[in-house]
N, C-alpha and C positions, 0 to 999 in steps of 0.2 A: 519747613518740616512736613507742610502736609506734599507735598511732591514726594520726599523719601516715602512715607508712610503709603503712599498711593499707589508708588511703585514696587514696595513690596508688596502689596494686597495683589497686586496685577501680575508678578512674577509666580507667585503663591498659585493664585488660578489656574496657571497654564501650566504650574509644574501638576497641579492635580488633574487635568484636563489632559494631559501628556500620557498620565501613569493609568487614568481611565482608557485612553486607545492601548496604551500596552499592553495590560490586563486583556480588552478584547480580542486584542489581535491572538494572544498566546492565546487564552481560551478558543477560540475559531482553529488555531494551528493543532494546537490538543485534541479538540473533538476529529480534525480531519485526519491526523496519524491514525486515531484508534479506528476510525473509519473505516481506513484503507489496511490497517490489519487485520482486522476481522475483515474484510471481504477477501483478503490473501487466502488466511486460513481455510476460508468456507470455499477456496479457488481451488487449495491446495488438497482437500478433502474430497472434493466430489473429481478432482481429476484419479485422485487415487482408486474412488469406486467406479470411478472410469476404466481404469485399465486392470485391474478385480474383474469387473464386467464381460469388458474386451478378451481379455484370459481364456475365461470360461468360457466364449461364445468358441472362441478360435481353438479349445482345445478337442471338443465336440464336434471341429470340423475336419482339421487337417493335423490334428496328434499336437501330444506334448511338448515336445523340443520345438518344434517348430512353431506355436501358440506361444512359448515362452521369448524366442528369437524378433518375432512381429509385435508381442508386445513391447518387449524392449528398444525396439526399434522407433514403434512409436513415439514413447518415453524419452526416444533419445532426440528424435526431428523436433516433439513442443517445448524437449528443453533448450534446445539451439535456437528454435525463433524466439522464445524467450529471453534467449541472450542476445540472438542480434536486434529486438525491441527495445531492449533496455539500454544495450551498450549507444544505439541510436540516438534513445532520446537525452541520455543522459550528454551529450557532445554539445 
């Protein structure tokens, strides 16, 4: 009887021993989503007073329609390396 009883005190362990690494792992996975959210966000925001910025410089230089067409242009090439980085790493 003490073998049964030893073996489940020993199964016991490792199933709590299992569910402690699970817990950490999630918690570590948890903290790194929000991580990488909020830095998207904060990526996502200063590209935008990026090109706000860019705007106004270009429209003070060479007119409106054409400050509007360069910015967007811009907008259009970081969002293509964007897509071809991601579509990259994700393969």
């Amino acid at each position: 009887m003490a073998n049964i009883s030893e073996f489940i005190v020993s199964v016991v362990e490792l199933v709590e021993a299992q569910a402690d690494d699970i817990r950490h792992s999630f918690f570590k996975s948890a903290s790194g989503f929000l991580l990488t959210v909020t830095a998207t966000v904060l990526a996502i925001i200063g590209f935008i007073f990026f090109l706000v910025g860019l705007n106004i410089l270009l429209v003070s230089i060479i007119g409106e329609v054409a400050a509007y067409l360069s910015t967007s242009f811009v907008a259009f090439i970081a969002a293509f390396i964007i897509y071809k980085v991601a579509s990259w790493k994700a393969r």
